[in-house]
MOPAC internal coordinates of N, CA, C and O (Angstrom, degrees):
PM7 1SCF
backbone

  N    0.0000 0     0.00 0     0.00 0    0    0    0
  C    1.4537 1     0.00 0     0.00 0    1    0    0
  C    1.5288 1   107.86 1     0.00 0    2    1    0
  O    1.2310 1   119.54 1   -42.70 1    3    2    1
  N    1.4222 1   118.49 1   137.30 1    3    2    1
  C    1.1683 1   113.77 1   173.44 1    5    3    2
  C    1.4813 1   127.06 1   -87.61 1    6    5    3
  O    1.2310 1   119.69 1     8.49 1    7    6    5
  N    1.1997 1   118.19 1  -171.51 1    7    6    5
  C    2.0256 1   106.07 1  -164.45 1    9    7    6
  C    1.8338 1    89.92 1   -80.96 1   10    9    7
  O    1.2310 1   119.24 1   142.33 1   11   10    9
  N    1.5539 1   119.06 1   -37.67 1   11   10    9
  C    1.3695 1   113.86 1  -175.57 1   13   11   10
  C    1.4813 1   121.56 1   -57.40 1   14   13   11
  O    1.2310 1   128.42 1   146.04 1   15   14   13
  N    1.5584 1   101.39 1   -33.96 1   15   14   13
  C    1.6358 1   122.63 1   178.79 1   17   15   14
  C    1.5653 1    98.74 1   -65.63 1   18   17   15
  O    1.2310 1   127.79 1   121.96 1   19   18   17
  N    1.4599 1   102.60 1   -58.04 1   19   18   17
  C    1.8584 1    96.70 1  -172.19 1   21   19   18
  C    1.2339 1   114.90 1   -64.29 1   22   21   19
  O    1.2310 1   113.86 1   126.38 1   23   22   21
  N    1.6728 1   129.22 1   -53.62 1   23   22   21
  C    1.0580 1    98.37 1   164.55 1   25   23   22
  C    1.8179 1   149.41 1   -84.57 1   26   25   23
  O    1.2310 1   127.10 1  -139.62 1   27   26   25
  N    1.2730 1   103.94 1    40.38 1   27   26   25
  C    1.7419 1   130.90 1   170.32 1   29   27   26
  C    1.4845 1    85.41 1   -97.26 1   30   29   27
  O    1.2310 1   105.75 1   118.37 1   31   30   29
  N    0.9168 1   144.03 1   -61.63 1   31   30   29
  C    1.7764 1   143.76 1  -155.30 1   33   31   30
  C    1.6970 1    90.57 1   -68.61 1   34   33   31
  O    1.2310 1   111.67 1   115.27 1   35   34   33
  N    1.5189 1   133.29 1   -64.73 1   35   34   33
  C    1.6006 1   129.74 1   179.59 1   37   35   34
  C    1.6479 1   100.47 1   -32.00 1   38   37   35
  O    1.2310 1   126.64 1   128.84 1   39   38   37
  N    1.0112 1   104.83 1   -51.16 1   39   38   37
  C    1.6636 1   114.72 1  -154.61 1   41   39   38
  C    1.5735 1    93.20 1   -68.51 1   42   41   39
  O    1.2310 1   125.03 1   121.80 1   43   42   41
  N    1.2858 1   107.95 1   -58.20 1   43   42   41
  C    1.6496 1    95.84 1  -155.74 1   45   43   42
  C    1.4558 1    95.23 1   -75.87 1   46   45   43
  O    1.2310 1   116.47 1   139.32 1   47   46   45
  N    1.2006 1   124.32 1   -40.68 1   47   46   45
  C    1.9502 1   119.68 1  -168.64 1   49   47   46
  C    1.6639 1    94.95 1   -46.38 1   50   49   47
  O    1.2310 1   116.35 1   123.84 1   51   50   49
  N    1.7627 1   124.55 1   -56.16 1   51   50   49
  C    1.3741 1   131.78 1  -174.72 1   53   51   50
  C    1.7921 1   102.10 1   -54.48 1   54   53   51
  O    1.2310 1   121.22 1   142.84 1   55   54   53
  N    1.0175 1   115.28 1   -37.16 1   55   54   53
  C    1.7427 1   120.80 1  -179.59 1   57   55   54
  C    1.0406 1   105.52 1   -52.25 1   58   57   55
  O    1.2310 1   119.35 1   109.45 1   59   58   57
  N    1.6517 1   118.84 1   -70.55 1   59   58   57
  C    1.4431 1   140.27 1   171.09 1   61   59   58
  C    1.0572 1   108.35 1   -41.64 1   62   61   59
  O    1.2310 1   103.53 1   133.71 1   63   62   61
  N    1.3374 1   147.91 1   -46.29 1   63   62   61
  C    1.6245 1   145.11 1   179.99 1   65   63   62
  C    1.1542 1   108.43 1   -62.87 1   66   65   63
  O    1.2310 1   115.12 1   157.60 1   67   66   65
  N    1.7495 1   126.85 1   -22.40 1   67   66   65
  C    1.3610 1   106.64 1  -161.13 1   69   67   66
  C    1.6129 1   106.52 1   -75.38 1   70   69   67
  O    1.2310 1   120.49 1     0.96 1   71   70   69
  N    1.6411 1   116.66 1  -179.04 1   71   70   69
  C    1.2448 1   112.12 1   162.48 1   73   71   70
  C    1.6742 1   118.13 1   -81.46 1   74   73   71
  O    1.2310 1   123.34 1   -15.06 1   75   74   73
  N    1.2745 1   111.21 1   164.94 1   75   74   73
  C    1.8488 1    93.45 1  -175.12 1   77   75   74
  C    0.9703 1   124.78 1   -59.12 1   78   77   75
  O    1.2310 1   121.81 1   156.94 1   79   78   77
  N    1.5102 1   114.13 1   -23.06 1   79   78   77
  C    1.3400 1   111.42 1  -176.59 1   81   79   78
  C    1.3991 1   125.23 1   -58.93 1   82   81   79
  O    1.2310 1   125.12 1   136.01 1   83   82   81
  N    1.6346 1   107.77 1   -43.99 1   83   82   81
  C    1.1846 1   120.39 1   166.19 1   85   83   82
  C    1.9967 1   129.85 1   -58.44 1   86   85   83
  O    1.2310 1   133.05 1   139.62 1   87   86   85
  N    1.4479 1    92.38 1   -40.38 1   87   86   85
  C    1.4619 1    99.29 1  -178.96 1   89   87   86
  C    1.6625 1   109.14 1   -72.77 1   90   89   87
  O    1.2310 1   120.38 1   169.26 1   91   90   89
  N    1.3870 1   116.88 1   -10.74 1   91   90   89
  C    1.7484 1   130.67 1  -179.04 1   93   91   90
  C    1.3124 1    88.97 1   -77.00 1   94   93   91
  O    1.2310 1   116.13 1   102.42 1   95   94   93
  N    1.2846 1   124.95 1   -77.58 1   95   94   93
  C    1.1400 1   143.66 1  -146.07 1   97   95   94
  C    1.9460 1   105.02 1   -65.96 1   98   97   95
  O    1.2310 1   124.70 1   144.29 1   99   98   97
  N    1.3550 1   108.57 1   -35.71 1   99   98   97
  C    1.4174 1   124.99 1   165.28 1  101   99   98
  C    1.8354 1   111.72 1   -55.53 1  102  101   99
  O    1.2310 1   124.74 1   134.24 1  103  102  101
  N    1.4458 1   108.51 1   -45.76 1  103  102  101
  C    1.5103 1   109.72 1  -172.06 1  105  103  102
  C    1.3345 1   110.75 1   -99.12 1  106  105  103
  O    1.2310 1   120.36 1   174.79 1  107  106  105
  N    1.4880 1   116.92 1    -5.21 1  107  106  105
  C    1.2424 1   119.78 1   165.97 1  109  107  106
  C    2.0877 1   100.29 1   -79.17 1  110  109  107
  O    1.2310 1   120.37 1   135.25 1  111  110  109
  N    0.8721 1   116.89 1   -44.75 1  111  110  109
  C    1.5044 1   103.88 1   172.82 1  113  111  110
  C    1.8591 1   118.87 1   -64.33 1  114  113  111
  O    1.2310 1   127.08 1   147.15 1  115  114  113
  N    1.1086 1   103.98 1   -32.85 1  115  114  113
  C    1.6776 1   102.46 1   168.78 1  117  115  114
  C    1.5778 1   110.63 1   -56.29 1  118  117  115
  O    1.2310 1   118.36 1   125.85 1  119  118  117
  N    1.2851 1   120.74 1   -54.15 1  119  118  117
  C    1.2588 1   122.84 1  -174.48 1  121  119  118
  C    1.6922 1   133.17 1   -89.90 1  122  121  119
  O    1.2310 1   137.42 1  -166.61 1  123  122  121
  N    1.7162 1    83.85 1    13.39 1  123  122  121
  C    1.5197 1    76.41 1   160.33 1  125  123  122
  C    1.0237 1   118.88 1  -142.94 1  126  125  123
  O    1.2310 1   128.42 1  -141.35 1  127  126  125
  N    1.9259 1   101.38 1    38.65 1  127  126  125
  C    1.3513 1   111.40 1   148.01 1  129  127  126
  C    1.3561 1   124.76 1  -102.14 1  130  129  127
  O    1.2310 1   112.41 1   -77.75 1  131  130  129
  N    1.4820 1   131.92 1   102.25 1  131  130  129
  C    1.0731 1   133.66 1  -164.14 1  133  131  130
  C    1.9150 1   122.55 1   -46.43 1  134  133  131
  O    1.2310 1   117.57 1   152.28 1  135  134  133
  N    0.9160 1   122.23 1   -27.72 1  135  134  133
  C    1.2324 1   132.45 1   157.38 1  137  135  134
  C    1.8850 1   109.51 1   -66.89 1  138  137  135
  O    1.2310 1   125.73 1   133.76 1  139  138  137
  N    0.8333 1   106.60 1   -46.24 1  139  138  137
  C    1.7998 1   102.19 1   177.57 1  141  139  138
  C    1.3494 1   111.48 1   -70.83 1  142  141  139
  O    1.2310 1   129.64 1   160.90 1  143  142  141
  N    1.1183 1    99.03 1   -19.10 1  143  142  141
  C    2.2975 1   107.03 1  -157.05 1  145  143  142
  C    1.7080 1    90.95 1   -98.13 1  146  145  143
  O    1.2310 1   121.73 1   143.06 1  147  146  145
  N    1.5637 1   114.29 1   -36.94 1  147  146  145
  C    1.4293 1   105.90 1   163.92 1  149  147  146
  C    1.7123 1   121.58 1   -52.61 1  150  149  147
  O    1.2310 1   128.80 1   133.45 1  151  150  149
  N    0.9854 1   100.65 1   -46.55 1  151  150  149
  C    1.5464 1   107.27 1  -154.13 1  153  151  150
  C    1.8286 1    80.12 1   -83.10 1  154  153  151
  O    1.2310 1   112.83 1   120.94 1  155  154  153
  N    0.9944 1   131.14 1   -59.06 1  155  154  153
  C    1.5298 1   121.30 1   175.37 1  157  155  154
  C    1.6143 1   120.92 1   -29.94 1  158  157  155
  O    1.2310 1   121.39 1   146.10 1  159  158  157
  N    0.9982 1   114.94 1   -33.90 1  159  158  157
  C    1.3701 1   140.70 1  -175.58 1  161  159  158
  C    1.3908 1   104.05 1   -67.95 1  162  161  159
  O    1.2310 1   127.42 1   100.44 1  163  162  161
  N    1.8497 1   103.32 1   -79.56 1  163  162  161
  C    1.1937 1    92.64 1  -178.58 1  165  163  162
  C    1.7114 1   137.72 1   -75.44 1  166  165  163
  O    1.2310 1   120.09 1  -179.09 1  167  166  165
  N    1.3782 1   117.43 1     0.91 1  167  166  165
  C    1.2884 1   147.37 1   156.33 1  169  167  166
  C    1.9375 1    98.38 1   -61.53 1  170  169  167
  O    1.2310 1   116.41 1   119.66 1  171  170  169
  N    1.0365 1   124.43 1   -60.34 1  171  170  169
  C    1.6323 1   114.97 1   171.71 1  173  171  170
  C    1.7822 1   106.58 1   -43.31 1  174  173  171
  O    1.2310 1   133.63 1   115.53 1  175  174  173
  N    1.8247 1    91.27 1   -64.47 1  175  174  173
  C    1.1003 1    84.77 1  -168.69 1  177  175  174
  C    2.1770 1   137.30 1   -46.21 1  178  177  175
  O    1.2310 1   128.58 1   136.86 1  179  178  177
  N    1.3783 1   101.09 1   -43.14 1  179  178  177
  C    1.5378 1   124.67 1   177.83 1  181  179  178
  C    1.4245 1    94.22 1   -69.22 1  182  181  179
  O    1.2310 1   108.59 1   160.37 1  183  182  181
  N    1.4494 1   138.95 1   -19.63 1  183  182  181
  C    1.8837 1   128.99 1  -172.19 1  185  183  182
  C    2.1502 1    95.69 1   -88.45 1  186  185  183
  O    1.2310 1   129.14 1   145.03 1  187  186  185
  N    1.3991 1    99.98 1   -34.97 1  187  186  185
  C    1.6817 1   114.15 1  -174.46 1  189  187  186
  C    1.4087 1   107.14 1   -63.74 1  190  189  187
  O    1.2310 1   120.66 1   138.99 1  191  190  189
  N    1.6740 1   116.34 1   -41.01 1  191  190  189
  C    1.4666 1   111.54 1  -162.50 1  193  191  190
  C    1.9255 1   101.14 1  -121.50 1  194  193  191
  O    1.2310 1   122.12 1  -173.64 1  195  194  193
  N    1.1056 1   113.55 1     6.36 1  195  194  193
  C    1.4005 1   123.19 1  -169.94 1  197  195  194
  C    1.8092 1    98.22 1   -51.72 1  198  197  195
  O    1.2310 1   114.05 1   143.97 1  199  198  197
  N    1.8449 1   128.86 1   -36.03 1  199  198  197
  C    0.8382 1   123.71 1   176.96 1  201  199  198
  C    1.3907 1   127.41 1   -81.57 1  202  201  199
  O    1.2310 1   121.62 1   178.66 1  203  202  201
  N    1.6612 1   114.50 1    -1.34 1  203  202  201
  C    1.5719 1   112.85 1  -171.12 1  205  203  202
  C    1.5219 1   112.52 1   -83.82 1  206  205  203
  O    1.2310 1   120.68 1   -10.04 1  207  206  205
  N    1.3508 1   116.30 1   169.96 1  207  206  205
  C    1.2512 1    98.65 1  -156.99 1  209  207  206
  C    1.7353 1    97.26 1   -84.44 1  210  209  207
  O    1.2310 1   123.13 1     0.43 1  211  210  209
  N    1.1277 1   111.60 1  -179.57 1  211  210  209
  C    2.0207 1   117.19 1   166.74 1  213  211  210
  C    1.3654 1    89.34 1   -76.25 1  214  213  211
  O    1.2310 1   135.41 1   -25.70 1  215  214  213
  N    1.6354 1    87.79 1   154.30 1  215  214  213
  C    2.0087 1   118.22 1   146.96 1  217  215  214
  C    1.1795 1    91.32 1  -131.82 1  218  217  215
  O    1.2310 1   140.29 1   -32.46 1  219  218  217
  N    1.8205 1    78.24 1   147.54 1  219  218  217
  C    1.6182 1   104.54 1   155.64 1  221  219  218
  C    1.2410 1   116.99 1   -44.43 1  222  221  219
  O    1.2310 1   118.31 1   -37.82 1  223  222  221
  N    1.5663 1   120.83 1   142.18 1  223  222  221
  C    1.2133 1   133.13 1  -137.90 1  225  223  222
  C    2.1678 1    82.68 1  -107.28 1  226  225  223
  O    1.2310 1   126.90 1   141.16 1  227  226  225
  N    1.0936 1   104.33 1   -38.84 1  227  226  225
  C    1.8802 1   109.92 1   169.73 1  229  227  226
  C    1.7248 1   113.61 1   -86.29 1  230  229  227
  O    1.2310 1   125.40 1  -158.93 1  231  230  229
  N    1.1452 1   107.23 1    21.07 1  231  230  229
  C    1.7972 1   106.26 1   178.01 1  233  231  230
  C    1.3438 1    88.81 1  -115.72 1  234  233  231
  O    1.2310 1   119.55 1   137.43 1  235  234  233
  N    1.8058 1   118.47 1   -42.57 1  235  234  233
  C    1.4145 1   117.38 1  -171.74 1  237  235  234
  C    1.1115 1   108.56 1   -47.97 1  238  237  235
  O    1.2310 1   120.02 1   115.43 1  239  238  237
  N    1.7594 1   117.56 1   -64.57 1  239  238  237
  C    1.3072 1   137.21 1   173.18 1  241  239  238
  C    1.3651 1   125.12 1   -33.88 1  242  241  239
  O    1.2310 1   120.95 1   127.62 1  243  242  241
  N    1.6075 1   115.79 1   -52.38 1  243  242  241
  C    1.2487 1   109.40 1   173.55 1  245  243  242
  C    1.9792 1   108.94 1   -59.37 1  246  245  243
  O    1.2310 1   128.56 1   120.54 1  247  246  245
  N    0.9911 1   101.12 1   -59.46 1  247  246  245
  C    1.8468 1   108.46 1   171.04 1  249  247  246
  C    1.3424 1   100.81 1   -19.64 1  250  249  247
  O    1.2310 1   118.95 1   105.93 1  251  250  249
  N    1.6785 1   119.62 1   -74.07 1  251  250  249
  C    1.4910 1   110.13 1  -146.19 1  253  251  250
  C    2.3871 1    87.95 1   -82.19 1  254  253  251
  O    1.2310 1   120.64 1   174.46 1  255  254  253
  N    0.9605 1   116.39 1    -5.54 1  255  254  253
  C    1.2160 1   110.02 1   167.06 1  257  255  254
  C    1.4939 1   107.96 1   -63.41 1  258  257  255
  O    1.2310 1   118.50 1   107.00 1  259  258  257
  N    1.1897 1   120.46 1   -73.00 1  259  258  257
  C    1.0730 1   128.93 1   173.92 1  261  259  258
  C    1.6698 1   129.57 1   -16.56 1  262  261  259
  O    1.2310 1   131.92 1   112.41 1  263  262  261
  N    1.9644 1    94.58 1   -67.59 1  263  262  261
  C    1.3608 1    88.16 1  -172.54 1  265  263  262
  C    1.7324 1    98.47 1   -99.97 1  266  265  263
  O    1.2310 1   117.94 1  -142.58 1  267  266  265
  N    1.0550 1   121.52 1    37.42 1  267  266  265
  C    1.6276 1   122.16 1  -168.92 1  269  267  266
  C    1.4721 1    93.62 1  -122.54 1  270  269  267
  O    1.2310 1   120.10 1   180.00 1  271  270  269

């Protein structure tokens, strides 16, 4: 495990311990900082599609040429 991995595991086990009230009230401050709620976002997004396969990065392009 690395030191970034271990300390992500402190954080979330301490997250997980809290009561809900606290862990609500914790993710209600992440997300309504627009800079945090971005990067939350796109962190969902890359965990949702992390298994699809790649495209060519010039097939994409021609595509959104196409219908753009």
């Amino acid at each position: 495990m690395t030191k970034v991995q271990a300390t992500a595991e402190v954080f979330i086990t301490a997250f997980m311990h809290l009561p809900r009230p606290e862990r609500e009230a914790f993710l209600l401050r992440l997300i309504r900082d627009p800079k945090l709620r971005e990067d939350l976002i796109d962190l969902a997004i890359v965990e949702k599609r992390k298994k699809e396969k790649t495209r060519d990065f010039d097939k994409v392009l021609a595509e959104i040429r196409k219908n753009g």
